[in-house]
TORPA-4810 file (N, C-alpha, C, O; in nm, 3 decimals):
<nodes>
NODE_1_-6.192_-2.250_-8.742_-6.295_-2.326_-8.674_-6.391_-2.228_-8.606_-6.358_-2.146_-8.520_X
NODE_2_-6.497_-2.245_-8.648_-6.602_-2.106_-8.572_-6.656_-2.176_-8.435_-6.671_-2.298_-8.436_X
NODE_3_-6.682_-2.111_-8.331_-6.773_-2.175_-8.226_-6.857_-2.062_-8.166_-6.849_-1.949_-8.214_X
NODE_4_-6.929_-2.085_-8.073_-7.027_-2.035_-8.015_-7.048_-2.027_-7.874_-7.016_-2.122_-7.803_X
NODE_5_-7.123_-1.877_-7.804_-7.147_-1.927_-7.691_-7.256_-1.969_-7.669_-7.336_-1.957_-7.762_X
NODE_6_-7.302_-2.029_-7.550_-7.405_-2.058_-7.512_-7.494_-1.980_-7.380_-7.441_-1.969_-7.270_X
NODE_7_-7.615_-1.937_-7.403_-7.681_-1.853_-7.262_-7.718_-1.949_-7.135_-7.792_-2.047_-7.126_X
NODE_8_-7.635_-1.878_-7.038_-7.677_-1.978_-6.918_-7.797_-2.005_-6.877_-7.831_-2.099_-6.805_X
NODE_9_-7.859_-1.925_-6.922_-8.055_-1.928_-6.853_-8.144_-1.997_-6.951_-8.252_-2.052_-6.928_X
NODE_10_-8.073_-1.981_-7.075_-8.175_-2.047_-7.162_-8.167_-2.141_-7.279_-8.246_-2.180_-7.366_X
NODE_11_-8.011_-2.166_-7.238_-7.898_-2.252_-7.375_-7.915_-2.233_-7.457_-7.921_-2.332_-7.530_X
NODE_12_-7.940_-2.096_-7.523_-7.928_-2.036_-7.683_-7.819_-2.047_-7.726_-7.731_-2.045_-7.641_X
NODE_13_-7.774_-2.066_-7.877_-7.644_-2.062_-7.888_-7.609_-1.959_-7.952_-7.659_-1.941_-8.062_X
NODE_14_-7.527_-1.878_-7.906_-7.509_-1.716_-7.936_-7.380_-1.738_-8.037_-7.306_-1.836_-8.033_X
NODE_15_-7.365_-1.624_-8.132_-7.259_-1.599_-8.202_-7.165_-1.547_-8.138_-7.207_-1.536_-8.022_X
NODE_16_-7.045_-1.502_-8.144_-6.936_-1.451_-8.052_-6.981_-1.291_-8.118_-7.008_-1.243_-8.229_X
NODE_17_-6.968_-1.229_-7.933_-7.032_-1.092_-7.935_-7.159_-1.055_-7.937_-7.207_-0.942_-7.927_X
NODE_18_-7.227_-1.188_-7.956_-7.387_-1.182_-7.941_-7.422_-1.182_-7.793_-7.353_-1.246_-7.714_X
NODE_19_-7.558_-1.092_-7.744_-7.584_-1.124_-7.637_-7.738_-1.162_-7.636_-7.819_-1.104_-7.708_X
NODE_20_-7.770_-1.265_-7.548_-7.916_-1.334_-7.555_-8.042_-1.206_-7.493_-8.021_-1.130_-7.398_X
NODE_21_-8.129_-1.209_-7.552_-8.235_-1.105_-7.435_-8.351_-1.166_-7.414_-8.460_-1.109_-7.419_X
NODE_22_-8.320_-1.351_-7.375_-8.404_-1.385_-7.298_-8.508_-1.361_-7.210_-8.628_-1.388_-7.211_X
NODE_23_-8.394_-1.275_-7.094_-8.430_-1.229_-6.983_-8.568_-1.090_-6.978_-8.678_-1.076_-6.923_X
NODE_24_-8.476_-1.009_-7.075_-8.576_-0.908_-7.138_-8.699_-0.935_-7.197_-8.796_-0.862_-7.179_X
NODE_25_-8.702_-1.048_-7.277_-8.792_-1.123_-7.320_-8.985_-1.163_-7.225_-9.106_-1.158_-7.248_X
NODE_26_-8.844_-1.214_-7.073_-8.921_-1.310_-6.982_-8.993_-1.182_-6.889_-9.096_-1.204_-6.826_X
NODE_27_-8.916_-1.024_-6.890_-8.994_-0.990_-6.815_-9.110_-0.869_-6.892_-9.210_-0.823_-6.836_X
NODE_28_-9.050_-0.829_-7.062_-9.193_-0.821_-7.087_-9.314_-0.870_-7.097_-9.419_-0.809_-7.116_X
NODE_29_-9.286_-1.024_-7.079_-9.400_-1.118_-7.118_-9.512_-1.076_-6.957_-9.628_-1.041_-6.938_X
NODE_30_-9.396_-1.105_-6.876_-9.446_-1.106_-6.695_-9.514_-0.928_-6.744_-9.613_-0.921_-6.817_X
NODE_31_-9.466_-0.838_-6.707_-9.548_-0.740_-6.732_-9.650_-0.704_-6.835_-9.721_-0.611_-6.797_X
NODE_32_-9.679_-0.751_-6.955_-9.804_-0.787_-7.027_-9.915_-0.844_-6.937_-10.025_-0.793_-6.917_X
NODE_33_-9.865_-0.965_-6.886_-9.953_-1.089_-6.823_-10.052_-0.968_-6.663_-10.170_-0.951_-6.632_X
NODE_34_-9.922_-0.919_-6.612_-10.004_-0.823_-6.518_-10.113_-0.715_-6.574_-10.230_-0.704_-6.537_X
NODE_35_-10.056_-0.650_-6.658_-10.147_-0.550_-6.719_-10.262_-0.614_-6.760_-10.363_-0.548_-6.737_X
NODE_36_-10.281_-0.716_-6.812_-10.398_-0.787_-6.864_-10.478_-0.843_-6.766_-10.600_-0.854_-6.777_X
NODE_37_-10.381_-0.896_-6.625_-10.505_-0.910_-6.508_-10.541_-0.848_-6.457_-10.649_-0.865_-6.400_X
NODE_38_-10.451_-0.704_-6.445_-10.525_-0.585_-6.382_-10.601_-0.546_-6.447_-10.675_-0.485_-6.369_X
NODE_39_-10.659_-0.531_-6.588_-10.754_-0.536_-6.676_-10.858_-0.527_-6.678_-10.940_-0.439_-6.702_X
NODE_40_-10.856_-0.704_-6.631_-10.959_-0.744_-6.603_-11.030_-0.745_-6.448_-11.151_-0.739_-6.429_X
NODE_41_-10.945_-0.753_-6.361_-10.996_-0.716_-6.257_-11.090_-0.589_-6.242_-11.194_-0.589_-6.176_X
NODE_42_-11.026_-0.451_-6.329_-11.097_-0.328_-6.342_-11.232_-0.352_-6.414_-11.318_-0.266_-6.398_X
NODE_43_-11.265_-0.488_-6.509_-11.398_-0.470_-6.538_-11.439_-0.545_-6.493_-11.538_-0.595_-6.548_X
NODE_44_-11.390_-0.605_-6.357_-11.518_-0.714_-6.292_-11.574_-0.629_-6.196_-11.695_-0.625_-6.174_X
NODE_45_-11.481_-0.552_-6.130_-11.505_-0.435_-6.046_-11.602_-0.332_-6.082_-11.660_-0.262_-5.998_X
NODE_46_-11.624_-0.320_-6.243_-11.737_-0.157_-6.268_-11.888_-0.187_-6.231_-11.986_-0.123_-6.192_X
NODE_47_-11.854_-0.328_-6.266_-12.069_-0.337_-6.257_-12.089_-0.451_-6.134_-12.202_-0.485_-6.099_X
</nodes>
């Protein structure tokens, strides 16, 4: 009988020995999102 786990943060259902990288996921996204407003902040700032 095969089963699975499940990720507490994001109810993926993982294979046994699998681990989810949600998390890793959630905070490259968050650090993209900054870099891109600091971005833009730097070209509202030149002129």
């Amino acid at each position: 009988m095969a089963y699975c786990n499940k990720c507490p943060y994001c109810g993926a259902n993982l294979d046994p020995g699998e681990h989810c990288n949600c998390k890793e996921e959630a905070a490259e996204e968050q650090s993209s999102v900054v870099k891109i407003e600091y971005q833009f902040q730097e070209k509202q700032n030149v002129g």
